[in-house]
C-alpha positions in Angstrom: 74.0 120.1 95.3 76.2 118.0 97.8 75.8 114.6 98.0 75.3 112.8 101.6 78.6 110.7 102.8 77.8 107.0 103.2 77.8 105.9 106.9 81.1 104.1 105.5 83.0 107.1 104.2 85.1 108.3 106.7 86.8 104.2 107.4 87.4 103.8 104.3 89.2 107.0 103.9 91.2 105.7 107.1 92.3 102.5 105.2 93.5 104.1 102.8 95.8 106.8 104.8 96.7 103.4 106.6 98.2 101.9 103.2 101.8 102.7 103.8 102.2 101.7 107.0 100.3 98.4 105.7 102.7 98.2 103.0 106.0 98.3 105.0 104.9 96.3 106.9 103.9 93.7 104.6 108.1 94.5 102.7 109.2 94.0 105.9 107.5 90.6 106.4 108.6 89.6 102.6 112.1 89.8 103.3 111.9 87.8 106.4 109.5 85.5 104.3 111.9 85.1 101.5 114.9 84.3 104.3 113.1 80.9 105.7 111.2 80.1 102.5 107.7 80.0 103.5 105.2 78.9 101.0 102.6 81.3 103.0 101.7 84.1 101.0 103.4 87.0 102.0 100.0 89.3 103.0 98.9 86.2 105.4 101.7 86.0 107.8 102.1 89.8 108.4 99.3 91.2 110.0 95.5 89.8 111.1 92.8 89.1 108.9 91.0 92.5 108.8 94.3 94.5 108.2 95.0 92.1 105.2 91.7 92.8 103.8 91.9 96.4 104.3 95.4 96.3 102.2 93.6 94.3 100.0 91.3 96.5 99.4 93.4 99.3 98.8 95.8 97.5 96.6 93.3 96.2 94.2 91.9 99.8 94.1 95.6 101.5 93.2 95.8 98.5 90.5 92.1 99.4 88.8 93.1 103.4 88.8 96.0 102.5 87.3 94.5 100.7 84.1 92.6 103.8 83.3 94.7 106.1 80.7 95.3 108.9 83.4 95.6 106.3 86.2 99.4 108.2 86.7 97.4 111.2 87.4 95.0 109.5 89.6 97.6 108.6 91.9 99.5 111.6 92.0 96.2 112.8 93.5 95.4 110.3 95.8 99.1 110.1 97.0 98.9 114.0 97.9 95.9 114.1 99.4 96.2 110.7 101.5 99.7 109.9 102.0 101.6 113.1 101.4 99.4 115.0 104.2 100.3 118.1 102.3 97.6 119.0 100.2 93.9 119.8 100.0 91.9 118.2 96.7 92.7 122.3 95.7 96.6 122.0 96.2 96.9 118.3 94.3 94.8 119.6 91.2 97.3 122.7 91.3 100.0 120.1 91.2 99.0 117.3 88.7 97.4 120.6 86.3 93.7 119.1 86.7 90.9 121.2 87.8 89.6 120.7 90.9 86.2 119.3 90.2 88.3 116.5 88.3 90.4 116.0 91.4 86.8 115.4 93.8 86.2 113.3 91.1 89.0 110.7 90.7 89.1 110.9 94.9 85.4 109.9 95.1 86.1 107.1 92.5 89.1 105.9 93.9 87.3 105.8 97.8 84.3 104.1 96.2 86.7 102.0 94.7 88.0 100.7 98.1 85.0 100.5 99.6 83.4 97.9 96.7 86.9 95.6 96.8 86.3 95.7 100.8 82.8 94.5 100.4 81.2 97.6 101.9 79.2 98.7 98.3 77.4 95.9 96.3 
């Protein structure tokens, strides 16, 4: 039986297909940071207060998937299916040899994830 989507779902699935752009940003910025030595921290000075707590979010997620022992795998999921925009949760299970029930799996975890560092689950 299918589960309903939280009213959140499809945003924080957003964020996350945001991350890279966040994040090259944020390289971007460190360079520059690095060049004048600002004391600021780096995530502070290169984008508003709600994109910095979005790529919070996301970053604190990647770092928690990453402590479990098949975090590696995780990722190679999430990266297909969210940043690749070249597979289906089918096509990235094919690719990191999971099935796809895991696959729905680790994605739901890692979105749920997201959304409890964001503040959107408690």
């Amino acid at each position: 039986m299918s589960r309903t989507r939280e009213y959140w779902w499809s945003y924080v699935k957003g964020m996350i297909r945001n991350y890279p752009v966040l994040k090259a940003q944020c390289q971007n910025s460190n360079t520059f940071s690095q060049e004048k030595n600002n004391s600021v921290p780096v995530e502070a000075c290169c984008f508003p207060k709600i994109k910095q707590k979005e790529y919070q979010a996301v970053n604190a997620a990647i770092e928690d998937t990453l402590k479990y022992k098949d975090g590696a795998e995780r990722m190679k999921v999430i990266q297909y299916v969210f940043w690749n925009n070249n597979c289906t949760l089918a096509g990235a299970a094919l690719k990191t040899h999971c099935s796809e029930r895991t696959a729905q799996e680790w994605h739901r975890i890692f979105i749920r994830t997201v959304a409890k560092n964001y503040g959107l689950l408690d």
